[in-house]
Phi, psi and omega in degrees: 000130180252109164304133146201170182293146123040268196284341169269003169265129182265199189242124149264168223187129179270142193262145186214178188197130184249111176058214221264351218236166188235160189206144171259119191232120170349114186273330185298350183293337217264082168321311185187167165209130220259127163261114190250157192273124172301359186273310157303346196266101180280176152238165165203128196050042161084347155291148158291129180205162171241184179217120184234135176031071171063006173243153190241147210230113169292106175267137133279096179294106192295320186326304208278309175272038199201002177064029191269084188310130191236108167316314187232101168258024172260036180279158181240015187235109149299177171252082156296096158263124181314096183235173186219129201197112225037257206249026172227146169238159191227195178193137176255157200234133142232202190250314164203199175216164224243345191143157176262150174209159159240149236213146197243095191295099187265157193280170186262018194054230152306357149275358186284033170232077145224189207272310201255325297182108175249009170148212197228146171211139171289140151198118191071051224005075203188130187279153224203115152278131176264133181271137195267090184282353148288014135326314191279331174304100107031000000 
């Protein structure tokens, strides 16, 4: 039987990707995941949102906040992915996804005083920001 610490223990966490880069989302955080037509995609007060099973869901485009050049902005479909955090939900915008993993979440050290981000995880030698999705709550 193999012991570990606390802190060493993971999580699981859908891997998704914006351009060359990778990011970790909590799964329990995650309600659902939507492929939506751009043609659905409303504003309210100049936001972008969708309306899902009777809720309007606020997209956070990550591409846009985190400055991430994206090859192709002529899509006609996005990747939502749905999360909830207490009682509000959002919706993240990626580029695609890559798979569920589990995943061990580390401090980012001295960057650990930011905003969207609660650490780091290798996946597939490759650095994976785990994203802190009550950042995103409003």
């Amino acid at each position: 039987m193999i012991n570990r610490k606390a802190e060493d223990a993971g999580d699981q966490a859908i891997i998704a990707q914006i351009s060359d880069e990778i990011f970790a989302i909590d799964l329990s955080s995650i309600l659902s995941i939507e492929n939506i037509d751009i043609s659905e995609i409303s504003t309210v007060d100049q936001e972008p949102v969708i309306s899902l099973r009777e809720m309007v869901i606020p997209l956070v485009y990550l591409d846009k906040l985190f400055d991430i050049q994206t090859s192709d902005n002529e899509k006609s479909n996005i990747i939502v992915v749905v999360c909830k955090h207490d009682d509000k939900c959002f919706g993240l915008v990626v580029d695609s996804l890559v798979g569920q993993k589990e995943i061990i979440n580390k401090s980012l050290g001295i960057l650990g005083d930011n905003e969207f981000f609660s650490g780091a995880s290798i996946f597939e030698d490759k650095l994976a920001l785990v994203l802190d999705v009550g950042s995103f709550v409003a």
